[in-house]
PyMOL commands that place a pseudoatom at each C-alpha (Angstrom):
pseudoatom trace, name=CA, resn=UNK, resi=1, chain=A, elem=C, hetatm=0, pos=[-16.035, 45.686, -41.735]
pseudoatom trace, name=CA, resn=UNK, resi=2, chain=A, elem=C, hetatm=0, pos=[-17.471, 44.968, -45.296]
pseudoatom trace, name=CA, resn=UNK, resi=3, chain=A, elem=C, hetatm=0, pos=[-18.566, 41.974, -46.564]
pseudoatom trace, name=CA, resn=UNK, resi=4, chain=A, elem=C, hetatm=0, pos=[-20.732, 40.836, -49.859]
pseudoatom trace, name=CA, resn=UNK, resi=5, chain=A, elem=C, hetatm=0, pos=[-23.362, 38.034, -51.198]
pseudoatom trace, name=CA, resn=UNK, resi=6, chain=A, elem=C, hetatm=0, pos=[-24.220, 37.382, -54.412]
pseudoatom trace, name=CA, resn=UNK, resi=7, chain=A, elem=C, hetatm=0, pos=[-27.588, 35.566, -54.966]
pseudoatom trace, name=CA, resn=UNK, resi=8, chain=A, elem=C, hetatm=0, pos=[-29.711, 34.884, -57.655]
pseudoatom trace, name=CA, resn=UNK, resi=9, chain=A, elem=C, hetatm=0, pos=[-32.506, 36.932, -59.171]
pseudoatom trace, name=CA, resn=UNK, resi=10, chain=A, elem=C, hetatm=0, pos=[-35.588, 34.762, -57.363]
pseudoatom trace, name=CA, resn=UNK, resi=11, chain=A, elem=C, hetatm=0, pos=[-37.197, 36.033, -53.908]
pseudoatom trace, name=CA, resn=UNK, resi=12, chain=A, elem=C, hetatm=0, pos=[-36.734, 32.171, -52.690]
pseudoatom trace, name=CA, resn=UNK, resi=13, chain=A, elem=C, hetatm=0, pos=[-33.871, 33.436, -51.238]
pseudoatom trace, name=CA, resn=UNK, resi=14, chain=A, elem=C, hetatm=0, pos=[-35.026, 36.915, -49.713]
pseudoatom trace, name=CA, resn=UNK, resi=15, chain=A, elem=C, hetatm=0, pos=[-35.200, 34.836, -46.338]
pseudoatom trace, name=CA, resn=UNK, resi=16, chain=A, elem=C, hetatm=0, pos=[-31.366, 34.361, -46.757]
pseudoatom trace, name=CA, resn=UNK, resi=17, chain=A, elem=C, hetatm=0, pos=[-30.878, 38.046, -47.770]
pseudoatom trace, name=CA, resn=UNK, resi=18, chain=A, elem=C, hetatm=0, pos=[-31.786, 39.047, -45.128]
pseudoatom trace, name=CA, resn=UNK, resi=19, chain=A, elem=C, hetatm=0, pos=[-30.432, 36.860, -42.393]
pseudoatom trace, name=CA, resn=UNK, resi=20, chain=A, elem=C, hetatm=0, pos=[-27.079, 37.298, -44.115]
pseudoatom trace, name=CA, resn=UNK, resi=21, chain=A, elem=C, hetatm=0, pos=[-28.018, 41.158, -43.324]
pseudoatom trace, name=CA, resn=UNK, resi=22, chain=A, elem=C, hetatm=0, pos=[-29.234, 40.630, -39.781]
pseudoatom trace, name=CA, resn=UNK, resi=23, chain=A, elem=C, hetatm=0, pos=[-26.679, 38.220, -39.057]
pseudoatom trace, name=CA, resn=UNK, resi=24, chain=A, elem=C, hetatm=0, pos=[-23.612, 40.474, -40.394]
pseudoatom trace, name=CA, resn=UNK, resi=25, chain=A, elem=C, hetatm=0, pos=[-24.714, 43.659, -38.749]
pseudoatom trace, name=CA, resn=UNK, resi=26, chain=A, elem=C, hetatm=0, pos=[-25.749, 41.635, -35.010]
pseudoatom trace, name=CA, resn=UNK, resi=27, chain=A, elem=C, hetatm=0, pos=[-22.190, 40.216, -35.042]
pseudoatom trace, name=CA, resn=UNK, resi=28, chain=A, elem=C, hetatm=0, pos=[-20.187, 42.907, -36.044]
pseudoatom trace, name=CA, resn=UNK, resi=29, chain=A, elem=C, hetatm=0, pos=[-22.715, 45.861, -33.819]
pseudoatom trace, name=CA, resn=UNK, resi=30, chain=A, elem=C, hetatm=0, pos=[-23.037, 43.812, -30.691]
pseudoatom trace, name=CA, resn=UNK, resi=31, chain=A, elem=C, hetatm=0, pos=[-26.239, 44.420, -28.242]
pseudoatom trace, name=CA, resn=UNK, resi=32, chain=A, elem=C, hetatm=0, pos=[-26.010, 48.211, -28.007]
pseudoatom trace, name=CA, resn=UNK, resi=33, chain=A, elem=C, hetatm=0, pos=[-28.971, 48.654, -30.999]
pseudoatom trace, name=CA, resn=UNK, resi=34, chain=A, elem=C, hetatm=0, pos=[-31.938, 48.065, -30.190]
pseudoatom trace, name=CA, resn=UNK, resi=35, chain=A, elem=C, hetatm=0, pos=[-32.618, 45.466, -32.724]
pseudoatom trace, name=CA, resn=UNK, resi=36, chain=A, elem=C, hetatm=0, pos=[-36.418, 44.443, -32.660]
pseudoatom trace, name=CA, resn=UNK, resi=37, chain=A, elem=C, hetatm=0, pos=[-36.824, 48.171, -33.819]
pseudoatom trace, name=CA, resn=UNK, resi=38, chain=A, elem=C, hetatm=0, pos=[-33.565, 48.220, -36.392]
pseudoatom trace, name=CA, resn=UNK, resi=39, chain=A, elem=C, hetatm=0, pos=[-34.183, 44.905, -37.321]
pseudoatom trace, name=CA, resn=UNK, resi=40, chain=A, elem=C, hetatm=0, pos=[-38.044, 45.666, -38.534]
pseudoatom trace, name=CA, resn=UNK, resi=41, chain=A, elem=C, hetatm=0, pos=[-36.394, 49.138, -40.638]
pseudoatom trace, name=CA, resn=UNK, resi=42, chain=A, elem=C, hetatm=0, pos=[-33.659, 47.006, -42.470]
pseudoatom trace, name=CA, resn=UNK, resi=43, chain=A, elem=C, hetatm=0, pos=[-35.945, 44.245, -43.137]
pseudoatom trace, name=CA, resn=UNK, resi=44, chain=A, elem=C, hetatm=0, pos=[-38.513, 46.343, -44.900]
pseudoatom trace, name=CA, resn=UNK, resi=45, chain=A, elem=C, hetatm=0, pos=[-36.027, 48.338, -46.728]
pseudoatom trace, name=CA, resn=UNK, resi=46, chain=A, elem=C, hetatm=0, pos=[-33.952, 45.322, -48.039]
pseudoatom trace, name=CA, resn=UNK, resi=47, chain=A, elem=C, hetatm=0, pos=[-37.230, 43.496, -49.182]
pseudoatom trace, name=CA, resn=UNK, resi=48, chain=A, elem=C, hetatm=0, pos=[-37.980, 46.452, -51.221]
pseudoatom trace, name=CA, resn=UNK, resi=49, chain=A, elem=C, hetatm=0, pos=[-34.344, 46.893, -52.746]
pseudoatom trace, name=CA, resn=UNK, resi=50, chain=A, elem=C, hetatm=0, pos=[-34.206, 42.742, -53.346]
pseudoatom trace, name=CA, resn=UNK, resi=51, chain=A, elem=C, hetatm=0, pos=[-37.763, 42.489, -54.887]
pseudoatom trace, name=CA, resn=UNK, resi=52, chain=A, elem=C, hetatm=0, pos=[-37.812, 45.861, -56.703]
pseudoatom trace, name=CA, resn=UNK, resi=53, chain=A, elem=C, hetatm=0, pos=[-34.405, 43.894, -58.666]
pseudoatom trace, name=CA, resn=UNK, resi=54, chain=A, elem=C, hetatm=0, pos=[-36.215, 40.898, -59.518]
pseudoatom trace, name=CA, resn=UNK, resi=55, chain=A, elem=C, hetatm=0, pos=[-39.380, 42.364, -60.055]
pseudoatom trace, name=CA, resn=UNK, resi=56, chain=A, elem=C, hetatm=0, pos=[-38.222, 44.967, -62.459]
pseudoatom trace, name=CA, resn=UNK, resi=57, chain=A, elem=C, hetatm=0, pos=[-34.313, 45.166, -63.720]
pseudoatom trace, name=CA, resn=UNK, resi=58, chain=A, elem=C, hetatm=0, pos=[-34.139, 41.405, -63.491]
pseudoatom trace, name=CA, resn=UNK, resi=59, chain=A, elem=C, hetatm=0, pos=[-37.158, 41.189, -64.973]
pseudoatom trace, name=CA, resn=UNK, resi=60, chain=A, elem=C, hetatm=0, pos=[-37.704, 37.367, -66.539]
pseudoatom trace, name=CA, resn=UNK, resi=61, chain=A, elem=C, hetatm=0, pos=[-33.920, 36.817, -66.003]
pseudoatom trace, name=CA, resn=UNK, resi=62, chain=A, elem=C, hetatm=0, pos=[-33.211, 34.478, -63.301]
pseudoatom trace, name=CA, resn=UNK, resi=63, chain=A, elem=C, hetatm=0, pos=[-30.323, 33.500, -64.277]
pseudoatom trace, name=CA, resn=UNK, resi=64, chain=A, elem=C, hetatm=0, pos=[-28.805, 37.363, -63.425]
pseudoatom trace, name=CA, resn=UNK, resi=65, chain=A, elem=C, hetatm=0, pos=[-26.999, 37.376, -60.380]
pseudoatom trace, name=CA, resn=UNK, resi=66, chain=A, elem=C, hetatm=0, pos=[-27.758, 40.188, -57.281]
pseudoatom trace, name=CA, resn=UNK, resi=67, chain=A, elem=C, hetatm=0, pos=[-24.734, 41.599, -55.675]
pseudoatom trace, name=CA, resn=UNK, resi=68, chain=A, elem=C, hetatm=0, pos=[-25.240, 42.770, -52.312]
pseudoatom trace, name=CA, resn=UNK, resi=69, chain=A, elem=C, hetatm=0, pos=[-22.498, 44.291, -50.448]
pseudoatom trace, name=CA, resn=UNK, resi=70, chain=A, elem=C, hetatm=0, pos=[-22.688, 45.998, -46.559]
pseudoatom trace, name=CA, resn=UNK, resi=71, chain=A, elem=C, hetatm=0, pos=[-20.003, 48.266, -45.007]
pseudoatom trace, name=CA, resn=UNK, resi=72, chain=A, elem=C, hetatm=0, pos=[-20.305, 49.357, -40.981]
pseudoatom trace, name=CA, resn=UNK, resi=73, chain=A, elem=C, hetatm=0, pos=[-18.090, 51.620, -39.757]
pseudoatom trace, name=CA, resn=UNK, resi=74, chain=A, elem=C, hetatm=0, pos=[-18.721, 52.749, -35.887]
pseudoatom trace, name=CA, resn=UNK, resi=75, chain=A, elem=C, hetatm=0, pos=[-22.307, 52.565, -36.045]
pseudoatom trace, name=CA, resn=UNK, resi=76, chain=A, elem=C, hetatm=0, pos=[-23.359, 53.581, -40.032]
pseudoatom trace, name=CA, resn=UNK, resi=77, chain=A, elem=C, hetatm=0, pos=[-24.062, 51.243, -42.332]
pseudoatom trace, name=CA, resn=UNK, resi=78, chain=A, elem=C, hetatm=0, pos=[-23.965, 51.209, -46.559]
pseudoatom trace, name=CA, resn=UNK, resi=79, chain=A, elem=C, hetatm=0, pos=[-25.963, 48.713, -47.977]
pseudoatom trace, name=CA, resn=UNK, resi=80, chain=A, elem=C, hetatm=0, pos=[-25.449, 48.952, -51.950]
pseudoatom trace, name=CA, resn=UNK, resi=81, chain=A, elem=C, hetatm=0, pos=[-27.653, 46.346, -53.713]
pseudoatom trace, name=CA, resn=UNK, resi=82, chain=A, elem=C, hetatm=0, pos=[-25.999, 45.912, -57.318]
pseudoatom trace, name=CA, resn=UNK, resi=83, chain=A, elem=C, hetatm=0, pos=[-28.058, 44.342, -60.753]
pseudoatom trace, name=CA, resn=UNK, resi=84, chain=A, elem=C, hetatm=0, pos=[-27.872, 44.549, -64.796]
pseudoatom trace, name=CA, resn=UNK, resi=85, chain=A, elem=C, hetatm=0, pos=[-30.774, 45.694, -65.310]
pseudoatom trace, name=CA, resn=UNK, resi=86, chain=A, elem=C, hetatm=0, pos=[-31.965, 48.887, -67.720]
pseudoatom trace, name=CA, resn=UNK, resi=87, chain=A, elem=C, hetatm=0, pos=[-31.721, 51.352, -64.617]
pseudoatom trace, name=CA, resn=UNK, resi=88, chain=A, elem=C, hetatm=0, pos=[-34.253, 53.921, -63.288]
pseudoatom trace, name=CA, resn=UNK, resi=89, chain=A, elem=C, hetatm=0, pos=[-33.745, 57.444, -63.549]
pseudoatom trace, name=CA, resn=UNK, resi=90, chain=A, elem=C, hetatm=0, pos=[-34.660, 58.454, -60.178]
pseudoatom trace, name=CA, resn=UNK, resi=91, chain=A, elem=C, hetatm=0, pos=[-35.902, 62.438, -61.721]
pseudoatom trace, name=CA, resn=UNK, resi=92, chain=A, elem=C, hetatm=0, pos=[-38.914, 60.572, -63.666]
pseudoatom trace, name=CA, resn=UNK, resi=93, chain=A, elem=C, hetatm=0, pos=[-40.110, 59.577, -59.797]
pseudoatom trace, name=CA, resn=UNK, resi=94, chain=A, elem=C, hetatm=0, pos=[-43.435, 60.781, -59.168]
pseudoatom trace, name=CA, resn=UNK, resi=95, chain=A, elem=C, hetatm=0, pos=[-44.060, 59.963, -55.519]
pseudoatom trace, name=CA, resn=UNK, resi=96, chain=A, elem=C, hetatm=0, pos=[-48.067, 58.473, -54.924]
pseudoatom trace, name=CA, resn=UNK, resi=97, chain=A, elem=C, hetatm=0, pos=[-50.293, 60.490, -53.421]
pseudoatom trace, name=CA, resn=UNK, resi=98, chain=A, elem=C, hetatm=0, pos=[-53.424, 58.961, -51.440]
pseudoatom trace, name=CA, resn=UNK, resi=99, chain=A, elem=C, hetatm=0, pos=[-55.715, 60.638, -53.754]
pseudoatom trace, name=CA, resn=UNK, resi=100, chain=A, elem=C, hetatm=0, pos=[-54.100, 58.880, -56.731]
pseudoatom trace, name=CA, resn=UNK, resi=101, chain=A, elem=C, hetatm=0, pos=[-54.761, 55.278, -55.682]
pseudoatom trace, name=CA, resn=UNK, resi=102, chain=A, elem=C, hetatm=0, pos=[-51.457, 54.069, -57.777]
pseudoatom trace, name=CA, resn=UNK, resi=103, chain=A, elem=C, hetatm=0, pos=[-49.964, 50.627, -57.446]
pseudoatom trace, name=CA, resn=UNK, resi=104, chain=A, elem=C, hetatm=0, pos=[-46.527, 51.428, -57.727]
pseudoatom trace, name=CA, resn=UNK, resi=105, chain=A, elem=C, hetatm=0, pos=[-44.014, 53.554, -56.535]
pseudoatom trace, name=CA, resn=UNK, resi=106, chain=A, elem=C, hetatm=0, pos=[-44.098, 53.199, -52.720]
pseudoatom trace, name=CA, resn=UNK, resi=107, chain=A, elem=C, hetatm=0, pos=[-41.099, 51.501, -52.900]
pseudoatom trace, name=CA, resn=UNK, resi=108, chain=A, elem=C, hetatm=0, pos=[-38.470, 54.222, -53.369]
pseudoatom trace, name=CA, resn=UNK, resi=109, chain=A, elem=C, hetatm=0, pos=[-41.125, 56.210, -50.821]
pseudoatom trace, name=CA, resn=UNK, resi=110, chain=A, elem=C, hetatm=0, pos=[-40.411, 53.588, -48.388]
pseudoatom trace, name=CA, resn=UNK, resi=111, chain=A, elem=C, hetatm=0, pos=[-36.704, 53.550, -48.839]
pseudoatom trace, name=CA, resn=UNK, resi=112, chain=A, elem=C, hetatm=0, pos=[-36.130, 57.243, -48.544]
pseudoatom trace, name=CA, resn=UNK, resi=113, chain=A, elem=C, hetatm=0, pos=[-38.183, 57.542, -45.218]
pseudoatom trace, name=CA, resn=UNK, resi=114, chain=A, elem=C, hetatm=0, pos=[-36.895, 54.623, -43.584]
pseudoatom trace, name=CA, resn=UNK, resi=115, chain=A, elem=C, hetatm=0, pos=[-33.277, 55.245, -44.531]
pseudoatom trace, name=CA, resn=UNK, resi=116, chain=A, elem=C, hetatm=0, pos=[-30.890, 58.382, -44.066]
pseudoatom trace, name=CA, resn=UNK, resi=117, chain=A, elem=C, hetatm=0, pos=[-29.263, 58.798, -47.563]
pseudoatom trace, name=CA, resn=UNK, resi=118, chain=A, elem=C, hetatm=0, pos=[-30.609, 56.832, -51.133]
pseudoatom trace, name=CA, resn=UNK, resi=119, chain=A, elem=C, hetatm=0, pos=[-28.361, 57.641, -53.742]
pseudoatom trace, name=CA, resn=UNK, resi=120, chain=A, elem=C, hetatm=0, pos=[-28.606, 55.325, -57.381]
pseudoatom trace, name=CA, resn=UNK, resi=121, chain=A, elem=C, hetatm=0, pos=[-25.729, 55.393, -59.633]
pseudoatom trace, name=CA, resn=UNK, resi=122, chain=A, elem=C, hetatm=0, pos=[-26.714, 54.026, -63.256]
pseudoatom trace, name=CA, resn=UNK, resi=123, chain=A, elem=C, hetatm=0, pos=[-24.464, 51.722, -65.491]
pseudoatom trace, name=CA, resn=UNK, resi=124, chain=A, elem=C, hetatm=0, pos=[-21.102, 51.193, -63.543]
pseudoatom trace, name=CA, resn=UNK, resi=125, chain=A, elem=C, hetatm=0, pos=[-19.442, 49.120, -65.380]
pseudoatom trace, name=CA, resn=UNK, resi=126, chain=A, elem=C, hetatm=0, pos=[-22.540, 47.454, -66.806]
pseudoatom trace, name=CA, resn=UNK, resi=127, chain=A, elem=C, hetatm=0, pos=[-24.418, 47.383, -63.588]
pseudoatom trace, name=CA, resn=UNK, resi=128, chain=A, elem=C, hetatm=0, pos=[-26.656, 50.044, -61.774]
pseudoatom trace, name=CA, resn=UNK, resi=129, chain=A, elem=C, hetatm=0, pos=[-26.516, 50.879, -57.940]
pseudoatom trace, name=CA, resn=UNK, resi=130, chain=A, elem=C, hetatm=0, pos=[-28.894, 51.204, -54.908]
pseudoatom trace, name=CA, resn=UNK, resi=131, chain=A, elem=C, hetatm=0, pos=[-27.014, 52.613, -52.305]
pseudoatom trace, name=CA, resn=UNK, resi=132, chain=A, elem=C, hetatm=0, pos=[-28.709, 53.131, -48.923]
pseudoatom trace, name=CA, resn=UNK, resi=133, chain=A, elem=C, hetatm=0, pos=[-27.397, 54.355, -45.611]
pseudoatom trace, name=CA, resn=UNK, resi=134, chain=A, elem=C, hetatm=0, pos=[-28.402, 54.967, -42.264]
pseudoatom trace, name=CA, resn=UNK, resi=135, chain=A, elem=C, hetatm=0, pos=[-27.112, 55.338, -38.650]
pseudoatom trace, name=CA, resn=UNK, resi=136, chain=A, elem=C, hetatm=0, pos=[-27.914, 52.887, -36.328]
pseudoatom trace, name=CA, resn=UNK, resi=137, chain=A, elem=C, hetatm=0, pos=[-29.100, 54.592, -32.910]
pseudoatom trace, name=CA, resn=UNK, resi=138, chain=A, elem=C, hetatm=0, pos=[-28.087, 52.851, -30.009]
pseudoatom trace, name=CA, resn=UNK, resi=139, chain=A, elem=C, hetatm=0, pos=[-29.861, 51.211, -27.623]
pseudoatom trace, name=CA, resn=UNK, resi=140, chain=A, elem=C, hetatm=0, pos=[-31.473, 53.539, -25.109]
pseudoatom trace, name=CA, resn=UNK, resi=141, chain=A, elem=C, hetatm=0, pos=[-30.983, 52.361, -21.268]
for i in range(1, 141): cmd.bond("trace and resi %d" % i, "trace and resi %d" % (i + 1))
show_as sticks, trace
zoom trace
């Protein structure tokens, strides 16, 4: 199954984001996750993704759209979050360190722990992508 949504650049509509997320992957994976658990992950991950857009390659453009697209095949997901911004060049990440007491940067931390594989492809076709995926474990009995 794949399916897409394309929202503006504003985190008014995070809370749609993410039931759109939710929603797809509930119908389409049935009660075999165990979704309080899954549910928290994605959540958190897609918050980051969403806000990291706005915050930074949308950056004072609203008006820039957010294309969000989702995959699931068996029980693995893709999740690509798609903008216009500048891009990021993932090899200038320094990750924080407690000792450093940085404000930034926990972000892409967050991403990579919570999710399986974080790849991010710069300028296709005028737009950069976040592409995260992860199996979802099923439910244990």
């Amino acid at each position: 199954m794949k399916t897409e949504l394309q929202v503006p650049s504003n985190l008014k509509f995070l809370t749609i984001v993410e039931h759109w997320l939710l929603s797809s992957l509930e119908v389409e994976l049935g009660e075999h996750i165990d979704w309080p658990r899954q549910s928290n992950r994605l959540r958190l991950v897609l918050a980051e993704a969403y806000s990291n857009v706005i915050r930074h390659a949308h950056k004072d453009q609203p008006h820039l759209p957010v294309l969000i697209r989702l995959e699931i095949k068996d029980n693995d997901i893709v999740l690509e979050i798609w903008d216009y911004g500048q891009g990021y060049h993932a090899g200038d990440y320094n990750p924080p360190t407690p000792e450093a007491k940085q404000e930034s940067g926990y972000g892409w931390l967050i991403m990579n722990r919570l999710m399986d594989r974080v790849d991010y492809s710069l300028q296709i076709d005028g737009r950069n992508c976040l592409k995260l995926e992860a199996s979802m474990p099923e439910k244990r009995q």
